[in-house]
C-alpha positions as CSV (number, residue, x, y, z in Angstrom):
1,X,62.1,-104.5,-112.8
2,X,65.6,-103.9,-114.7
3,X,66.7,-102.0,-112.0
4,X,66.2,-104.8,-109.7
5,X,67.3,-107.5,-111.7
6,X,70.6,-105.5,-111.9
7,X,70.5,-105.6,-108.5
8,X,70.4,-109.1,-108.0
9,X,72.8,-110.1,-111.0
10,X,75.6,-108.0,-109.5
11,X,74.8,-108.7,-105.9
12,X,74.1,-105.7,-105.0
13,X,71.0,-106.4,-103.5
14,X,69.5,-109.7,-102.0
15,X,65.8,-110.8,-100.7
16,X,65.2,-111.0,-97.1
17,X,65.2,-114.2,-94.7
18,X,61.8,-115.1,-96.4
19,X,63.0,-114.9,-99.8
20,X,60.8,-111.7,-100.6
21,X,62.3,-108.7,-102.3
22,X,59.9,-106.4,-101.2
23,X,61.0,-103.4,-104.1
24,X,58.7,-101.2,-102.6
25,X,59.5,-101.1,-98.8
26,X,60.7,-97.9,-97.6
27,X,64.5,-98.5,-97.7
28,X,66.8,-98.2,-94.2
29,X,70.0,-96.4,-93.5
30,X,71.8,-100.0,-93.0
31,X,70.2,-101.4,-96.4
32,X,70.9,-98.0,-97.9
33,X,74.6,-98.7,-96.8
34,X,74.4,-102.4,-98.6
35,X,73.2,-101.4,-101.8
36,X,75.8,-97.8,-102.5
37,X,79.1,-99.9,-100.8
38,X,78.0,-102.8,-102.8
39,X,77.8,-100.8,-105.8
40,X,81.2,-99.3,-105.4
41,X,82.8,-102.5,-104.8
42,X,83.9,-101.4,-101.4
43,X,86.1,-103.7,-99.2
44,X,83.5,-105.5,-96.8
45,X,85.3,-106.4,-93.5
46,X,84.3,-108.4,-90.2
47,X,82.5,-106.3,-87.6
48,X,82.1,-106.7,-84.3
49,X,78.9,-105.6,-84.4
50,X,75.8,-108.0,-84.3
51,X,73.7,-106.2,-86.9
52,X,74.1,-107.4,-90.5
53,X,74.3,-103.5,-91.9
54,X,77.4,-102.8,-89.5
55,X,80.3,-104.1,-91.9
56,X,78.5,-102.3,-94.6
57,X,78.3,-99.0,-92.7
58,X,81.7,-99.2,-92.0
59,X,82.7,-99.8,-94.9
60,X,81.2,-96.2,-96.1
61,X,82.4,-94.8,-93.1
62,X,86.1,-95.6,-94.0
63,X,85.2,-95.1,-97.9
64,X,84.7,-91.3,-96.4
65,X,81.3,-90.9,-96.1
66,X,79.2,-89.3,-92.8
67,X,76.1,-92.0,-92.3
68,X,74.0,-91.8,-89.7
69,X,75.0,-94.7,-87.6
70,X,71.4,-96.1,-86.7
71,X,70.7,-98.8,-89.4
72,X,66.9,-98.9,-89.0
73,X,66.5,-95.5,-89.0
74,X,63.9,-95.2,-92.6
75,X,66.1,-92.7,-95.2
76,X,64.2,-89.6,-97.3
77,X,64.8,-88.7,-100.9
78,X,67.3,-85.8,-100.1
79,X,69.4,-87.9,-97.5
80,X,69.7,-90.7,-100.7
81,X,70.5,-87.7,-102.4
82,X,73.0,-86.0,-100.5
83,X,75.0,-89.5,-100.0
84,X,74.8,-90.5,-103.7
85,X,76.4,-87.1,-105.2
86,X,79.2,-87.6,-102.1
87,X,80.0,-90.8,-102.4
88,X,80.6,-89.7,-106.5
89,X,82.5,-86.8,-105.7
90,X,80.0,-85.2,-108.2
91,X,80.6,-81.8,-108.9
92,X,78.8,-78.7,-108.2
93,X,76.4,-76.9,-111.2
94,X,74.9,-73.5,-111.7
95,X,72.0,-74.7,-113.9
96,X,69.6,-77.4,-114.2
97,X,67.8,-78.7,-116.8
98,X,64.3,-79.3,-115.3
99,X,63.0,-77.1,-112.6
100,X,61.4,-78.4,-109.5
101,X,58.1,-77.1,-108.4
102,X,59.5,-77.5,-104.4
103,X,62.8,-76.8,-105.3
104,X,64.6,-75.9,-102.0
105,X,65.4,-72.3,-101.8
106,X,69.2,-72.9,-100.7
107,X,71.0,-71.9,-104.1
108,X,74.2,-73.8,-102.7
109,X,72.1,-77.1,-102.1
110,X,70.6,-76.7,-105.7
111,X,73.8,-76.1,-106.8
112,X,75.8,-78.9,-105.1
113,X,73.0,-82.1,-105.0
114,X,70.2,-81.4,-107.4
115,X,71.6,-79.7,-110.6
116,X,74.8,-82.7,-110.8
117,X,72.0,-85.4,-110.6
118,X,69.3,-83.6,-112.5
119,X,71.8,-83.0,-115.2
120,X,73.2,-86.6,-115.1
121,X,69.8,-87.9,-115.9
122,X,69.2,-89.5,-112.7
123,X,66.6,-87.1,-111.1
124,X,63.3,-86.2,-112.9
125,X,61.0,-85.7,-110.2
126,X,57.9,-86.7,-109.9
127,X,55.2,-85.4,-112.6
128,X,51.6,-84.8,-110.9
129,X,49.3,-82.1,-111.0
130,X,52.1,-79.5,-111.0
131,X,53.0,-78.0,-114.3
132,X,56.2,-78.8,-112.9
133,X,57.4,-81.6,-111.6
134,X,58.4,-82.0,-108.0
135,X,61.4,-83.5,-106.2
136,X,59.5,-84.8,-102.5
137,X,63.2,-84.7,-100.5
138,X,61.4,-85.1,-97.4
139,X,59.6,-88.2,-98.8
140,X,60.5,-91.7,-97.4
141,X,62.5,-94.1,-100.4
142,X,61.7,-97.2,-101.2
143,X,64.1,-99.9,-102.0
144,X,63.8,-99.9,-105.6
145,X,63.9,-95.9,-105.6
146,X,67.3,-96.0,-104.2
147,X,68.9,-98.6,-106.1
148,X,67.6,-96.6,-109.5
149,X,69.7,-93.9,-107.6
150,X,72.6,-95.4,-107.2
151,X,72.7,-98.1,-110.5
152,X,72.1,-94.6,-112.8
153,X,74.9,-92.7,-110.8
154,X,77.0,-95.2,-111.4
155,X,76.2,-95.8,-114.9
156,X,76.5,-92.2,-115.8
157,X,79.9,-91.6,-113.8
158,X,81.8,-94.9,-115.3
């Protein structure tokens, strides 16, 4: 509930048409967009576009981030991820201070997404059975999951 009510204070994130928040919808590539320009305080221009995430999108785009360009397409844990540590320039690290039970084998992607946001505080995983906890990349995000992302990233890197 902090996490949202951050959110909302800073305008980084709004309710739909209906008024709902809906924390725990799985979150889209345009409202993905929203919440990480918003929280960088990124110039917002006019698009020509007719969908609301366009201006948003672009916005990252010219910020220097690659996002894939369909807004409704639903976003997994290592795509927040990978977008969070590039849009915070984070820096590669050789260690980690939890390890992942499903950590991917691909030292370089360890190195370069995992480790900075492990280390940062911002990833835990997620503590089930496991003896160790796991980290679910291909898992769909909700909402609430990536603004924790972002509002911790941004908190740790100020």
């Amino acid at each position: 509930a902090e996490y949202l009510q951050t959110g909302i204070q800073n305008n980084i994130i709004n309710g739909y048409q209906d008024g709902l928040m809906r924390p725990n919808q799985t979150v889209t590539n345009g409202e993905f967009a929203k919440l990480l320009a918003n929280t960088l305080q990124l110039e917002i221009k006019q698009s020509s576009s007719n969908h609301w995430s366009k201006p948003f999108m672009e916005a990252l785009t010219q910020f220097g981030l690659e996002i894939d360009t369909n807004p409704n397409q639903v976003l997994t844990r290592r795509q927040v991820i990978d977008l969070t540590v590039k849009a915070y320039d984070l820096i590669p690290e050789v260690s980690s201070s939890i390890t992942y039970a499903d950590l991917p084998d691909d030292i370089n992607y360890q190195e370069s997404f995992i480790n900075p946001l492990t280390n940062l505080g911002v990833l835990k995983g997620y503590q089930e059975a496991s003896a160790k906890p796991l980290l679910k990349l291909d898992q769909q995000v909700t909402r609430i999951e990536a603004l924790k992302i972002i509002l911790l990233t941004n908190n740790k890197c100020q």
